[in-house]
C-alpha angles and dihedrals in degrees: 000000000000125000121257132189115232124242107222094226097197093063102038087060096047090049091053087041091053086052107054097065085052088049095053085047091050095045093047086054096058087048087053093054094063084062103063108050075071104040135066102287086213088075101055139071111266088207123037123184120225125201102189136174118203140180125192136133138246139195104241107189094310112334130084111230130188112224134187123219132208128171154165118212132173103209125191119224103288090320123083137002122202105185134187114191138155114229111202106193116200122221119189115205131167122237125209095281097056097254127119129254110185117206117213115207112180121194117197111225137196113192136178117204124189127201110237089198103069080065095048101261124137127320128343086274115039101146119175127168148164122242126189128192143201114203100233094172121034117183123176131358098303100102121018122200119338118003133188136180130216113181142154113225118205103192104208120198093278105005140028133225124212122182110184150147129252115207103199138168091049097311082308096115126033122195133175120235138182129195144163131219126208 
């Protein structure tokens, strides 16, 4: 039989239970946004702070990844994001005898969106950023030395895409990658 790490349980379900209750504030602040493009902008907070979870998926080279997202933002009115968040991205292989391992490599990001639409343009909610990553945890073969991530993040209505580049093995290799967050 092949080796598998074990999951401590215990710790994996405080962790998703800490971050249900960050995922309904988060939640109830996007809905408060929407108010206050139509009430008196005195009344209401000019920063706000988000704590959100996220999942989605990315094409890394040639192989589709699953990735989990959590991160902490302080966003200004309708205005401006500045975002810090920790991406694990998820890689399946199959050992020798034919069972999975799965490698786990986590960048830690730190991303500023605008939206285009306090200056006119596009729709009430046309928000576009940078983000840029450092690699903290590198299993497998997937990233070798030093790696960084440049990418542009579109955040859609109920998802985001994010097409980028990962410079790996100390600047040496460049590669494009896309994803989308939930």
């Amino acid at each position: 039989m092949g080796t598998y790490k074990k999951i401590n349980m215990k710790r994996f379900f405080i962790i998703v239970l800490l971050m249900i209750p960050a995922f309904v504030i988060a939640q109830s602040d996007e809905k408060n946004d929407s108010s206050i493009a139509s009430a008196d902008s005195s009344k209401h907070k000019r920063y706000s702070l988000t704590l959100a979870p996220s999942i989605g998926a990315g094409l890394y080279r040639n192989e589709l990844a699953p990735s989990f997202y959590i991160g902490i933002g302080i966003k200004k009115r309708n205005f401006y994001e500045v975002n810090f968040n920790s991406s694990s991205i998820f890689f399946f292989e199959r050992d020798i005898d034919r069972n999975y391992e799965i490698f786990r490599n986590t960048f830690i990001n730190a991303e500023f969106l605008l939206n285009l639409s306090f200056f006119g343009i596009g729709e009430l909610n046309n928000w576009n950023g940078l983000g840029f990553g450092y690699l903290v945890e590198s299993k497998g073969q997937y990233f070798r030395e030093t790696t960084f991530q440049l990418y542009y993040r579109k955040k859609m209505r109920y998802f985001s895409i994010v097409p980028g580049l990962i410079l790996s093995d100390n600047l040496k290799e460049v590669f494009p990658i896309i994803s989308i967050r939930l």
